[in-house]
N, C-alpha and C positions, 0 to 999 in steps of 0.2 A: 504494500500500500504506500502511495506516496504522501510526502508531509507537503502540509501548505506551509511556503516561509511567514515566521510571524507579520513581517511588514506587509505583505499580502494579504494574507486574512484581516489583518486592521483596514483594510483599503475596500474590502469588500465589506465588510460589515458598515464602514460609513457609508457606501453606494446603497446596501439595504436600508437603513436608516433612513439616507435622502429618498428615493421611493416611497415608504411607506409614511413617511411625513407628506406626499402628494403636493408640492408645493404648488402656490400659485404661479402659472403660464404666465412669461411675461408678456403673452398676446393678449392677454385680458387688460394689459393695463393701457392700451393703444385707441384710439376714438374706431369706432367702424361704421363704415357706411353701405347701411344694409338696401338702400332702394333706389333709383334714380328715374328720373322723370324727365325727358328732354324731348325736341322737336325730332323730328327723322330727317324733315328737309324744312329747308329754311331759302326764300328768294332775295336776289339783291336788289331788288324793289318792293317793297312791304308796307303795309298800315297797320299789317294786326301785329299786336302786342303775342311775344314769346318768352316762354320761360325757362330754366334747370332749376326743377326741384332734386333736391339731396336729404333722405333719411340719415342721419347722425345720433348715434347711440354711444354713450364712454359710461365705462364700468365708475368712472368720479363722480359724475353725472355733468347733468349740461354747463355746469359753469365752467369746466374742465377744458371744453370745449376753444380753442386758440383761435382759430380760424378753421374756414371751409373755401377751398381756392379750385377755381377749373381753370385750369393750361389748357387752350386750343392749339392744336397742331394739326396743321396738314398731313395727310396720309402719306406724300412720298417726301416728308420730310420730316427731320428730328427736332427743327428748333420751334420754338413756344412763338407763334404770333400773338397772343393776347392771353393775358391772364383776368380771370372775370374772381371776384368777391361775394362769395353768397352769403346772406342776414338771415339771419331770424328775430328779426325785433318788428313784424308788423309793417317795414316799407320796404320800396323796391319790390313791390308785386308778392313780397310774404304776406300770409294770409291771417298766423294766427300766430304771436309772438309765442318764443321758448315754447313751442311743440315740436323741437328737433327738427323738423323741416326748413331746410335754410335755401333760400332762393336767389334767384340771379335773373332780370331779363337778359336776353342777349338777341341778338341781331347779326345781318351781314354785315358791320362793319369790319370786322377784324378779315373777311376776305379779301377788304378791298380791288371788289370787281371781280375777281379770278374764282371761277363756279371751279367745283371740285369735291373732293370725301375729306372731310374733317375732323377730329377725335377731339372730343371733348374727356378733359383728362381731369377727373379730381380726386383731390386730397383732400384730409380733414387732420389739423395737430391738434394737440394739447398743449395746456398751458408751460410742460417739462419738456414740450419740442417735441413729443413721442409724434411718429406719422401714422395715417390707415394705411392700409394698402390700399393700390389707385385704384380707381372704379373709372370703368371708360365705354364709352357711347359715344356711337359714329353720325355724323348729319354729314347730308347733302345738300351742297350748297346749287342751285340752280340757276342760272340765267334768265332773267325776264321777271315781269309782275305777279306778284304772286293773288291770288283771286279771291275776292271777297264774295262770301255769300250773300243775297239779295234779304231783305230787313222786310218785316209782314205786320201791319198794326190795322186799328181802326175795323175792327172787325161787327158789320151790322149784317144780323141776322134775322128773319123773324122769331118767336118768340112759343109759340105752339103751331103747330101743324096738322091740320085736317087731311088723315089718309083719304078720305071718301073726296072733299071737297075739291070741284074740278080748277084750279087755279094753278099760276108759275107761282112761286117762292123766291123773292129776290136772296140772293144772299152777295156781299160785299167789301171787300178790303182792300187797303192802298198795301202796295207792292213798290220796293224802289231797292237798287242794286247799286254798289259804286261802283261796278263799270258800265252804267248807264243801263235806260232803259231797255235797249236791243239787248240786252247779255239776258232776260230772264227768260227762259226757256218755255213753262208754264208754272200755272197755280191750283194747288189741288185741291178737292175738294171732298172729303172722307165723314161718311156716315157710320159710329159703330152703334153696335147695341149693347147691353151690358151682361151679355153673356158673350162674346168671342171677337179676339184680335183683328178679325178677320172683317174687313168693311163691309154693310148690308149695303152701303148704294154709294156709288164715285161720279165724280163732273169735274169740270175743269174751269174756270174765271177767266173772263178775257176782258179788254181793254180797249175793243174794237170799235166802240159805239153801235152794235150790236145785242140782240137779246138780251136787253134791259140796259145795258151800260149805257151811260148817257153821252158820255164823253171822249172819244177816243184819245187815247194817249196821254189822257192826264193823270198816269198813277192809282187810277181806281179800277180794280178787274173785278167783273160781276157773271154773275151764272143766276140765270133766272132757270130754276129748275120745276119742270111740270111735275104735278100730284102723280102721275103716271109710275116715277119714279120710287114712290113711296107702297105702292103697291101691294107688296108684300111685305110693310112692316108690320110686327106687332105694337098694339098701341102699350106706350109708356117712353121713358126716358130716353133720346142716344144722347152720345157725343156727335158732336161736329167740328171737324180739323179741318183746318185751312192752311197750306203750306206752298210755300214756291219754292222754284228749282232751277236753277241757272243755267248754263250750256256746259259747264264744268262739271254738272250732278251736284256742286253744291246746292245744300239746301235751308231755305230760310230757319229760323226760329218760329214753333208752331203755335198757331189760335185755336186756343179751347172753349168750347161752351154747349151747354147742355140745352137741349129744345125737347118739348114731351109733344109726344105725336099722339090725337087724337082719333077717335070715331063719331064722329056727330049723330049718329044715332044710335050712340050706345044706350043702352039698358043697364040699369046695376044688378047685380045678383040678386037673389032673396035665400034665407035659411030659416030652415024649420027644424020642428022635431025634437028638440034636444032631447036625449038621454043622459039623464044624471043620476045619482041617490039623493034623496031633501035628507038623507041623515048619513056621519059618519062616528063610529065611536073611535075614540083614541084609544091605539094598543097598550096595554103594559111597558111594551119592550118592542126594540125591532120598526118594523114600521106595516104597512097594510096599501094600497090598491086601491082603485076603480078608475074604471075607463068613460073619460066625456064623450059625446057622439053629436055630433049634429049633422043633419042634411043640407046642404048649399046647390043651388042649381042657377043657370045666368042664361038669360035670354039669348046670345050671343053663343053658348055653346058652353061645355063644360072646359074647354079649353081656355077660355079668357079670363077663367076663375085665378088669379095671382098667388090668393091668400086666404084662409079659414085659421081664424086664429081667437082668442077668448084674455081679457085683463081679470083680473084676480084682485080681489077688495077685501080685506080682512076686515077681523070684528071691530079693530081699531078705526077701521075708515080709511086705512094709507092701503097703497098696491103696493102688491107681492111681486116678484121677479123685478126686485128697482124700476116697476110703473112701466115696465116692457109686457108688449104682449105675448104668448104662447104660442106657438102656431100648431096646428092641427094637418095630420097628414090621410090622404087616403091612396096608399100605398099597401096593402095587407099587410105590411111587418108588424103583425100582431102580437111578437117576443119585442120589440122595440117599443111600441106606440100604442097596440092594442086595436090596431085597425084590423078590421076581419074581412075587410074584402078589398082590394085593391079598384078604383074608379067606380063604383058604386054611387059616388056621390055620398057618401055616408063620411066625412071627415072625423076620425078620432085622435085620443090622448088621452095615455095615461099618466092621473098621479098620484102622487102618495102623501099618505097622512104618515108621521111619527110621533112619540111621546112626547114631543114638548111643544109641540101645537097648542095654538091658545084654544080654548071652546069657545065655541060661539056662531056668529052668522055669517059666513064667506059668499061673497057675493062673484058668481063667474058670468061675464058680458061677452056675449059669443055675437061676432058680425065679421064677416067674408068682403073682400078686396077685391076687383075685377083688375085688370091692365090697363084699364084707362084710368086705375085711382077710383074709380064710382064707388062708395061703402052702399054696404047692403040695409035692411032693418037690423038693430039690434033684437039680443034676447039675454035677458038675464036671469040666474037662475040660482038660487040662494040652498045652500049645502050647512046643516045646523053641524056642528060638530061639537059631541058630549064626551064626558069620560064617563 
């Protein structure tokens, strides 16, 4: 067996020692810049404002922080044309002081004219001089004006919508681009409903002095759209987007608002029948069951029925479920709801009493919603609850 010389095993026992003492990395004690945010291309004629955002984290924490610097360099060369200073104090296009995100506009200056691949090259130190390691992100610098999207305001619409009724529908917005008027492509016009992303009815706005637009060329595009269009809406709420789009595909900032489309001769539902108990006793323990029922049916078909749904009045006189209503399904999920036949027209709900129910008179107000918002009659129906 061979002997370890003494001064050897001394050397090894301090190498286990420094290991299992784990010491602190001096990589932890360096700023690091975990995220970065810059243009991809940039032109050497420009209006719009650009920026380099830089996430900065240091185990000191932010005050540690020394500086955050980007060196720009040309790609087939090595020296620094312009060194940029990024803040975190709130200006220079910083958004929200000391949240580590330290910013910089920047621009084609530092090309001076000469299009080309760029690196933007940053560093973050400490207050002890310690550096990150660089973080770098490439732009392209282009030749020519770089293209503003076209600006959309002033947005008149009308305000409810009769499917049935035989009329056009002005609708209306000034459009303007700063590369003039001829750069806007078109202006859209988007129908949704509030069930899917997907538009129920599209048009476009023009500026012709045509189909309603009054004035040609004066920054007002209109689309006067016929009822025809609406044809197959359901009545109730959509959106309505208004957007333009330039020859570049940019696209304007969009106009929202909401229009509720009618039926002029709609009917509101009517509901009957309730099924209830006029009496519940409070359990011991645990809780107890029964199932509300009412019948709803609407002139319009059983399809335009929205809602069957009932408010809850305690013996206090305040409503139950925070003054929201219940709704009622008729779907048979009779393990769920207690509805026993799916489209029957019979809407049910079940609920439950427990032991710490106050006694007394509970007052259930059952009335049914169409799609056009029309409420039905009410029914109220008072539930004694004893111990």
């Amino acid at each position: 067996m061979k002997k370890l010389v003494p001064g050897l095993f001394a050397l090894l026992l301090i190498l286990a020692r420094c290991e299992s003492d784990n010491p602190v990395s001096p990589a932890s004690t360096i700023p690091e810049i975990t995220l970065i945010t810059a243009p991809d291309t940039l032109y050497t004629i420009s209006t719009i404002p650009h920026y380099i955002f830089a996430h900065v984290t240091d185990a000191q924490g932010l005050s540690d922080i020394a500086s955050v610097e980007c060196d720009i360099v040309p790609a087939n060369q090595s020296s620094t044309v312009m060194t940029l200073n990024l803040v975190n104090d709130g200006t220079n296009g910083d958004a929200i002081p000391s949240d580590n995100i330290f910013t910089s506009p920047i621009n084609t200056s530092f090309a001076n004219g000469n299009a080309g691949t760029y690196w933007l090259k940053i560093i973050a130190t400490d207050d002890a001089g310690h550096e990150s390691v660089v973080s770098q992100h490439s732009v392209v610098v282009l030749d020519g004006e770089e293209n503003n999207p076209p600006v959309a305001s002033q947005l008149s619409t009308p305000q409810t919508i009769s499917i049935e009724k035989e009329l056009d529908y002005l609708f209306t917005a000034h459009v303007s681009d700063p590369q003039g008027a001829s750069d806007i492509e078109l202006v859209l016009l988007n129908f949704y409903s509030a069930t899917s992303p997907i538009p129920a009815a599209t048009d476009t706005l023009h500026d012709d002095g045509q189909n309603g637009d009054n004035v040609a060329n004066d920054g007002v595009f209109t689309a006067a759209v016929p009822h025809s269009k609406f044809s197959a809406f359901v009545p109730g709420q959509y959106t309505v987007k208004i957007q333009a789009q330039d020859k570049a595909n940019a696209r304007s900032n969009a106009l929202l608002i909401f229009i509720k489309f009618i039926r002029e001769g709609n009917d509101p539902p009517v509901i009957f029948d309730v099924v209830a108990p006029d009496t519940m006793l409070i359990p011991l323990r645990g809780d107890i069951s029964t199932v509300l029922a009412v019948t709803a049916t609407d002139p319009q078909g059983p399809s335009d029925i929205k809602s069957v749904n009932f408010y809850t009045i305690k013996p206090d006189g305040t409503y139950g479920n925070n003054g929201n209503p219940l709704n009622m399904a008729d779907d048979g999920q009779t393990a769920n709801n207690g509805d026993a036949t799916a489209n029957d027209g019979i809407y049910s709900l079940r609920i439950y009493l427990i032991s710490t129910n106050a006694t007394g008179d509970y007052t259930f107000r059952f009335q049914a919603v169409d799609k056009s918002d029309s409420t039905s009659n009410e029914i109220n129906h008072i539930i004694t609850v004893v111990k």
